[in-house]
C-alpha positions in Angstrom: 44.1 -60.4 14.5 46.2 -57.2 15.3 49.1 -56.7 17.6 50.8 -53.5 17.3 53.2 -52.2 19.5 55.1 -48.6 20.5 53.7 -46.9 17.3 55.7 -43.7 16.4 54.8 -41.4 13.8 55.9 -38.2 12.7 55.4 -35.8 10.0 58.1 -33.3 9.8 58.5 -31.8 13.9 54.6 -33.2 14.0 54.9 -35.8 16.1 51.2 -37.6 15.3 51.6 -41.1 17.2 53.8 -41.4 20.3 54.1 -45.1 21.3 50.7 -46.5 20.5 49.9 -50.1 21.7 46.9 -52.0 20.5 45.6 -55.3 20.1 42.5 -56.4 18.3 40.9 -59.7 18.4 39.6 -62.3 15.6 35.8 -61.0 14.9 36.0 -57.7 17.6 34.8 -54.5 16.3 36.7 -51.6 17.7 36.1 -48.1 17.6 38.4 -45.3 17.9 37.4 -42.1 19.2 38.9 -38.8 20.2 39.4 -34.6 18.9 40.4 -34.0 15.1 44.6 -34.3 15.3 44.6 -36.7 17.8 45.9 -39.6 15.5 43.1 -41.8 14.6 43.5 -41.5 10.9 46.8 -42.0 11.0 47.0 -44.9 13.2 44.0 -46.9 10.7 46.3 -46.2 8.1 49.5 -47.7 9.4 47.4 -50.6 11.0 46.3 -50.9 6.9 49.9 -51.0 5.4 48.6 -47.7 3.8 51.6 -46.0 6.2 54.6 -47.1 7.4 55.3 -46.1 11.4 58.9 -44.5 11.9 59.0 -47.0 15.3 57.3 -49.7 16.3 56.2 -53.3 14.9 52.9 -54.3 13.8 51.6 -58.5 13.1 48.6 -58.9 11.6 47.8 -62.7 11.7 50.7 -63.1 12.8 52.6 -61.9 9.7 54.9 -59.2 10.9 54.7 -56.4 8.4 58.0 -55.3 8.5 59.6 -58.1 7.2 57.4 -58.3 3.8 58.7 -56.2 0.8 56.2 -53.6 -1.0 54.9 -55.9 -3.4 54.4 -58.9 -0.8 52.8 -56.0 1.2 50.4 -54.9 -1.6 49.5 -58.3 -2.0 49.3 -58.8 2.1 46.8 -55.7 2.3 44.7 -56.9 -1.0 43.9 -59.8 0.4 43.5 -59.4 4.4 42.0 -55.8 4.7 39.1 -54.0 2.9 38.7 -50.1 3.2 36.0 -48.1 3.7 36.2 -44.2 3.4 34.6 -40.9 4.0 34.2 -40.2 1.0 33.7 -43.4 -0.8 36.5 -43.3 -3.3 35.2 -45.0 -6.0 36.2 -44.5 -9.6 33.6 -41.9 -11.5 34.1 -43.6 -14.8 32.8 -47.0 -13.5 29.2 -48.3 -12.7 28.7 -49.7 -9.1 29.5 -53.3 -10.6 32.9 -52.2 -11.9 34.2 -50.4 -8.9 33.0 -53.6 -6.6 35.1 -55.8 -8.9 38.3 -53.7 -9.2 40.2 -55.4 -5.9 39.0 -58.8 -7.6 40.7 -58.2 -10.5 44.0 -56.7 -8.9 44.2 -60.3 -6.9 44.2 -62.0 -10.4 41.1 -63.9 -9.9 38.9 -65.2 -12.2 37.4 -62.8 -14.3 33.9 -64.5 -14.2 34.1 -65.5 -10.5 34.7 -62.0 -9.5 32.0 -60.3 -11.6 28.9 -63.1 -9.9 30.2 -62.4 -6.5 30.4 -58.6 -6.6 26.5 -59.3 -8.3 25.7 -61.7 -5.1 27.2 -58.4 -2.6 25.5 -55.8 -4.1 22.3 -57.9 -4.2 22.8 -58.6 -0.8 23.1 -54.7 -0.3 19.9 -54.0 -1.8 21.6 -52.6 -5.2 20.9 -55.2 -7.3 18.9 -52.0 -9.1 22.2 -50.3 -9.2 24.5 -52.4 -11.3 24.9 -50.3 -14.0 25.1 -47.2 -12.3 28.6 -44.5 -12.0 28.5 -42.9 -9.0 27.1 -39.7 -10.1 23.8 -41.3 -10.4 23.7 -42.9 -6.8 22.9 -41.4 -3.4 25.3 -41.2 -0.5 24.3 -44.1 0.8 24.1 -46.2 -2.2 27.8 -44.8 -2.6 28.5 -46.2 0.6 27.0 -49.7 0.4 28.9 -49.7 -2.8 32.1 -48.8 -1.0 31.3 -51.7 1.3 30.6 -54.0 -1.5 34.0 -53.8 -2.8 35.6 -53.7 0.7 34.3 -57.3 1.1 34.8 -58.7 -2.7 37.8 -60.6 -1.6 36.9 -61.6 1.6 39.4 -59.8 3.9 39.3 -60.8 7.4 39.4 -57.4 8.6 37.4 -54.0 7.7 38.9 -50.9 8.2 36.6 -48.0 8.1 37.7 -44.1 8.5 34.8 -42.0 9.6 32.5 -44.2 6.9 28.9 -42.2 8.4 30.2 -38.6 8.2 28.2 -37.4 4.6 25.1 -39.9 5.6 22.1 -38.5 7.1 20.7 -39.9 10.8 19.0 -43.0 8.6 21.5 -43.8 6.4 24.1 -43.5 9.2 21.8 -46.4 10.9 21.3 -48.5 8.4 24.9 -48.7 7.7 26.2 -49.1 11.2 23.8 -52.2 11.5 24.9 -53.4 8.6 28.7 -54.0 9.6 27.3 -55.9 12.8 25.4 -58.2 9.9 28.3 -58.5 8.3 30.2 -59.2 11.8 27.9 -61.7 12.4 28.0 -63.6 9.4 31.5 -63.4 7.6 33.2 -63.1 11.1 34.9 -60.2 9.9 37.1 -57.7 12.0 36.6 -54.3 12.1 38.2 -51.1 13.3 36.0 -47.8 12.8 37.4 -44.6 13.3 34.2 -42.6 14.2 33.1 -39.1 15.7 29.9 -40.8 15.3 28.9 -41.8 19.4 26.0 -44.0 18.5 28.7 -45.9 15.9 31.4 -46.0 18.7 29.4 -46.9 21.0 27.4 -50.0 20.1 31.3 -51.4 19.2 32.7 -54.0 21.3 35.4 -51.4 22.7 36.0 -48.1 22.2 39.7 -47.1 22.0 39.7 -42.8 22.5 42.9 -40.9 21.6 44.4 -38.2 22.9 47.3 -36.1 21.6 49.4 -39.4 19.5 48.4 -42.0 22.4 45.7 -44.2 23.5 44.2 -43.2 27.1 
């Protein structure tokens, strides 16, 4: 699914990444662990066209990134990789229906299409009470599952998630850890979880730990 090789990244004289390798597999869930600064964050993001790397090469099903333009690369990530945050991102000024359908829309599908399956992933989230509710009016976890909704409304082969469980409580930490093995399990989905989490990183597949830019 993911091949990346001699990562380099650099922010000003901060060098982040210093020559990461990695390689994911087709339906593996990989966690990365490691200190705050050790380049986790940064290394999800370039793996999700988010960031470019200043060295290296990275194919995703065997598409190398490098040679797509920014708007093949918008349309690359849009339709390959979903996202799921800390802190949920999702637009205030939408209900939990809205936000789900927003990638949907972006990809130029049908209108109708993508409103019944956001309904059929938030149903299958246990929202289907939620619909109509912004943000404001969910809990953290609700947030969350809504977050995961619309990382999945397009189908994307892979899941990227950046410390997804740090504002849940212990529960809602659970139930959301079990649910990307569901999801795993039944979309044969790839996923790559930064975590400080060890229950999370630990019930993964592998578990990739960082250390000052590089893998070890």
């Amino acid at each position: 699914m993911i091949e990346a090789k001699g990562i380099h990244k650099s922010y000003g004289k901060l060098h982040v990444l210093k020559g990461v390798d990695v390689t994911v597999q087709s339906g593996e869930i990989v966690s990365i662990v490691g200190a705050s600064g050790a380049g986790k964050s940064t290394l999800l993001h370039i793996l999700g066209t988010l960031d470019n790397a200043d060295k290296g090469e990275i194919k995703i099903k065997n598409t190398l990134l490098k040679s797509l333009n920014n708007k093949q690369l918008a349309q690359f990530r849009n339709k390959n990789i979903g996202f799921v945050f800390q802190f949920h991102h999702l637009l205030p000024e939408f209900t939990a229906l809205e936000n789900v359908c927003i990638p949907g829309f972006i990809a130029g599908k049908n209108e109708t299409d993508v409103k019944k399956r956001a309904q059929e992933l938030l149903n299958k989230l246990s929202l289907q009470e939620r619909l109509q509710h912004k943000p404001s009016e969910l809990s953290g976890g609700e947030q969350q599952r809504v977050a995961v909704a619309r990382a999945l409304i397009n189908d994307p082969s892979m899941i990227l998630a950046d410390e997804p469980s740090g504002n849940l409580d212990t529960n809602n930490a659970r139930d959301l850890h079990s649910l990307f093995f569901k999801l795993r399990e039944e979309g044969k989905h790839t996923f790559i979880i930064v975590t400080h989490n060890e229950e999370l990183a630990n019930m993964a597949d592998r578990k990739l730990e960082m250390k000052d830019g590089m893998i070890v």
